[in-house]
N, CA, C and O atoms as a DFTB+ gen file, in Angstrom:
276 C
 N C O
     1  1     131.023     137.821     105.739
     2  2     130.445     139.104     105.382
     3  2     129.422     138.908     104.274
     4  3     129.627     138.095     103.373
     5  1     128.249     139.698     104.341
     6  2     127.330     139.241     103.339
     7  2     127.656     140.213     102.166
     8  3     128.016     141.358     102.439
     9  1     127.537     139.771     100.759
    10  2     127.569     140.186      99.454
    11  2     126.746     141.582      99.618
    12  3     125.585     141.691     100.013
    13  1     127.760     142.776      99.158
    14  2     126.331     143.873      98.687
    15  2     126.358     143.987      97.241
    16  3     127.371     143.977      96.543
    17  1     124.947     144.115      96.785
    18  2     124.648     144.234      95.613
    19  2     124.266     145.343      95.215
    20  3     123.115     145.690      95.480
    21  1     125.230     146.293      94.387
    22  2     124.737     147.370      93.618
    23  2     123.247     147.494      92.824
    24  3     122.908     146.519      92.153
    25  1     122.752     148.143      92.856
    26  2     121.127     148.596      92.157
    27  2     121.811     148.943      90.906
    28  3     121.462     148.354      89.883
    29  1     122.735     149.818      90.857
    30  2     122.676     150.462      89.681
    31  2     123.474     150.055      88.599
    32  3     123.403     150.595      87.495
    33  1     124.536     148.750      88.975
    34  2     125.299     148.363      87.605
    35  2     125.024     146.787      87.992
    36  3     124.311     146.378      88.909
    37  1     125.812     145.981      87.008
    38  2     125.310     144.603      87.050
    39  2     127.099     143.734      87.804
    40  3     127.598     142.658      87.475
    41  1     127.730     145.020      89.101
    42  2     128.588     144.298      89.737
    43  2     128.687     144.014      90.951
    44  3     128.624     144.995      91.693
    45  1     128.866     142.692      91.608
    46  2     128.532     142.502      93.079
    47  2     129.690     142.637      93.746
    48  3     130.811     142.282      93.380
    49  1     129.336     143.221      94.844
    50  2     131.019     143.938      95.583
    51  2     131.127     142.774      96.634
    52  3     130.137     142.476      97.301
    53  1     132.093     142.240      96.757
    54  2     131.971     141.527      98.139
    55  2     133.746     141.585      98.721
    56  3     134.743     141.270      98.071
    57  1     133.666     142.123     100.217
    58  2     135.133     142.529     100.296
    59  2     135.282     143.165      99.791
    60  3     134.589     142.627      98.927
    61  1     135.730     144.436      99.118
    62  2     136.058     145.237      98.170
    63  2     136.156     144.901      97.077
    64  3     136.623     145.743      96.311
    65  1     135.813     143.687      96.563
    66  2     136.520     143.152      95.454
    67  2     135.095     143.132      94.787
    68  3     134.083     142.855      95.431
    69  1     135.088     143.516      93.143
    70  2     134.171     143.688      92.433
    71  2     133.954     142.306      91.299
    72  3     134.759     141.965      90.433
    73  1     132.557     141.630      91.628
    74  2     132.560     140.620      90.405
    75  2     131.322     140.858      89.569
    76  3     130.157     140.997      89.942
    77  1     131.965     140.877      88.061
    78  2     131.321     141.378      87.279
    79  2     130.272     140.334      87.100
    80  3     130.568     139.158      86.893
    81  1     129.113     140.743      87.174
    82  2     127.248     139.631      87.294
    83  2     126.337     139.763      86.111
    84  3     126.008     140.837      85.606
    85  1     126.017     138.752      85.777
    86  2     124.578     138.927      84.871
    87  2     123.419     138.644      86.224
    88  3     123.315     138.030      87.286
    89  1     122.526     139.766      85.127
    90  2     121.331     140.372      85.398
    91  2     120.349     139.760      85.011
    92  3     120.453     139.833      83.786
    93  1     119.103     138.977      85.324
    94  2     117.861     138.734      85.174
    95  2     116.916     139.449      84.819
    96  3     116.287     140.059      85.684
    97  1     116.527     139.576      83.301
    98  2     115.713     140.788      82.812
    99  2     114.537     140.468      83.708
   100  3     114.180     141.533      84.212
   101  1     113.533     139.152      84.265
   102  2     112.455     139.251      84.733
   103  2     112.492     139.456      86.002
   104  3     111.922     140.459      86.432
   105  1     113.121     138.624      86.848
   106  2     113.520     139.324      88.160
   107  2     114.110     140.242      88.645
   108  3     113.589     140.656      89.681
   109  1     115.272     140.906      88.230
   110  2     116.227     141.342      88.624
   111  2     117.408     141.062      89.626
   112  3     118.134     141.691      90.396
   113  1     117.143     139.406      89.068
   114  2     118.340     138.753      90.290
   115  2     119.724     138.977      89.469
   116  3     120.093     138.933      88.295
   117  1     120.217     139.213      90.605
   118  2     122.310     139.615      89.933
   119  2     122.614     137.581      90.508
   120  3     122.111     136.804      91.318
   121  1     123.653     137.553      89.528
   122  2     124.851     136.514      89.698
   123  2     126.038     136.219      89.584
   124  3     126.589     136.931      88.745
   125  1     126.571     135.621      89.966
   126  2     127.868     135.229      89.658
   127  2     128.297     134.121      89.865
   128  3     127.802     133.621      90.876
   129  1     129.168     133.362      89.236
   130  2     129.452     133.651      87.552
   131  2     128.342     133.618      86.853
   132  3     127.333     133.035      87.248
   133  1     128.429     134.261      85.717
   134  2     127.276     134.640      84.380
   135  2     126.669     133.466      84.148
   136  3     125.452     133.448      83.967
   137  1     127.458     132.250      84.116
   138  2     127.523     130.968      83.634
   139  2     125.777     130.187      83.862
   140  3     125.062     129.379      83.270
   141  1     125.724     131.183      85.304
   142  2     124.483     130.392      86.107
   143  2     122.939     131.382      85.492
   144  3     121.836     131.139      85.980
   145  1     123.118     132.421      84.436
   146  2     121.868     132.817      84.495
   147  2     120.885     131.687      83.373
   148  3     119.672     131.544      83.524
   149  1     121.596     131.052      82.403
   150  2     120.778     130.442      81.537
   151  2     120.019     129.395      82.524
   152  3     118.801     129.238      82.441
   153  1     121.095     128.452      83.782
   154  2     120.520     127.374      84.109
   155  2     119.106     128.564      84.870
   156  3     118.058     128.078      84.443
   157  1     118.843     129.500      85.530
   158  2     118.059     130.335      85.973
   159  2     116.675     131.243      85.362
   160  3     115.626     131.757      85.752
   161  1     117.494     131.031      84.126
   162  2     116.115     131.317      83.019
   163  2     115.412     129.903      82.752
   164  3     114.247     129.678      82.427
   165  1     116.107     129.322      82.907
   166  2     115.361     128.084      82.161
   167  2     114.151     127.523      83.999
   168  3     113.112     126.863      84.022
   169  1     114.811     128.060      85.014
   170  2     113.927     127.876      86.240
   171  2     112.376     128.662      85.526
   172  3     111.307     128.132      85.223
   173  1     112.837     130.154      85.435
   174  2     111.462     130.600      85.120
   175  2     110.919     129.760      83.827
   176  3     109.821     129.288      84.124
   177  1     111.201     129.501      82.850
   178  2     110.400     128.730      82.001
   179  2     109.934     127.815      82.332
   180  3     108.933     127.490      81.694
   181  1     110.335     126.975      83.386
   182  2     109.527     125.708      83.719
   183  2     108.706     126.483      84.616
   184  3     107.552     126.257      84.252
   185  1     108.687     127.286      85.606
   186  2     107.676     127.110      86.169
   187  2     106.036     128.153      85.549
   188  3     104.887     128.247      85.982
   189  1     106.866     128.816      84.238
   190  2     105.647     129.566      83.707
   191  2     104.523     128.529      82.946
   192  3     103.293     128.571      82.961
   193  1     105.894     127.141      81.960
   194  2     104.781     126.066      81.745
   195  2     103.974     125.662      82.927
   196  3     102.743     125.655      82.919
   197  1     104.735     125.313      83.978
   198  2     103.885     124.953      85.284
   199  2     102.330     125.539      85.265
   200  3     101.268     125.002      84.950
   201  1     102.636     126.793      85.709
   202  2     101.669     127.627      85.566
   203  2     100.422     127.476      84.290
   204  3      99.310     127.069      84.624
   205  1     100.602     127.702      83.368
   206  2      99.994     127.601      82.223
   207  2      99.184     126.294      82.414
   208  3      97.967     126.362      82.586
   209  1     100.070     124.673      82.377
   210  2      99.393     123.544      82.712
   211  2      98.318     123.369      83.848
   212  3      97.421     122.529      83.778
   213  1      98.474     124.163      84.809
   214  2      97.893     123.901      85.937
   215  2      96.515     125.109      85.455
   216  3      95.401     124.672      85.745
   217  1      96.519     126.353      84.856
   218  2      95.745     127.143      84.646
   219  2      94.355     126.671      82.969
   220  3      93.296     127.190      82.616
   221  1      95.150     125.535      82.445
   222  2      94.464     124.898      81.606
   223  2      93.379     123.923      82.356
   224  3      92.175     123.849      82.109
   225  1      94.402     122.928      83.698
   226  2      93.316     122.349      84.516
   227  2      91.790     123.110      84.553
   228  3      90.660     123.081      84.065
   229  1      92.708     123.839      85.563
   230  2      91.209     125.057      86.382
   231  2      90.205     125.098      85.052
   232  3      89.031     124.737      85.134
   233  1      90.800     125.577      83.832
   234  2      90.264     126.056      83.053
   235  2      88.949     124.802      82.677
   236  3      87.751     124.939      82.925
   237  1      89.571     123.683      82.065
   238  2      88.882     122.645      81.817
   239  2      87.834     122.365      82.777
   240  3      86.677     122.171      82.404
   241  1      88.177     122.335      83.986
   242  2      87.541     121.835      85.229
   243  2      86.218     122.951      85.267
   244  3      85.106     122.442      85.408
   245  1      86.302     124.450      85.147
   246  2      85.402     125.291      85.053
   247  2      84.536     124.867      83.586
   248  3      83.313     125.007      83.583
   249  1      84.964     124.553      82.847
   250  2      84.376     124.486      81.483
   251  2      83.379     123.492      81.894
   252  3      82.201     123.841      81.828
   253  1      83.683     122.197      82.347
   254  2      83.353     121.199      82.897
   255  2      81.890     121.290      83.825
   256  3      80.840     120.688      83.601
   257  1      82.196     122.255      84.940
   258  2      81.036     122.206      85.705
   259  2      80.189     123.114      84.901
   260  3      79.105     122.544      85.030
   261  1      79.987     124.019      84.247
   262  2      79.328     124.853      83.278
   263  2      78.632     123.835      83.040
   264  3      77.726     123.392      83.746
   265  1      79.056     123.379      81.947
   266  2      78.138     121.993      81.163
   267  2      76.988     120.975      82.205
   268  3      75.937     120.449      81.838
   269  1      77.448     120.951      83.194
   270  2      77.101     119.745      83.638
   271  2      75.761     120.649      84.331
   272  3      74.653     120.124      84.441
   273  1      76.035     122.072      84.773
   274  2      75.007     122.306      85.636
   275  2      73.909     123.481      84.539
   276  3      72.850     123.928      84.981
């Protein structure tokens, strides 16, 4: 049976049975156990450095052809 996930509190019902979840302030992904949201925050932080590193490339790379042309 698939998990339903309440919208409105932070508990996932599965079977009747209620497990109490942390909440993802940026996504709004529910979990369980709680245990797993830090390893899950720390997903978004790597990939926002990701982001950032790769947006410094572009950046450089634009700076780059400016100059040259």
């Amino acid at each position: 049976m698939e998990p339903f996930l309440t919208c409105d509190s932070q508990a996932i019902l599965v079977e009747d049975k209620s497990f109490q979840a942390a909440k993802c302030d940026q996504c709004g992904a529910k979990m369980y156990p709680q245990s797993l949201l830090q390893p899950h925050l720390t997903r978004h932080q790597r990939r926002q450095r990701l982001l950032m590193r790769e947006l410094r490339k572009l950046r450089h790379t634009f700076t780059h052809m400016r100059d040259i042309a």
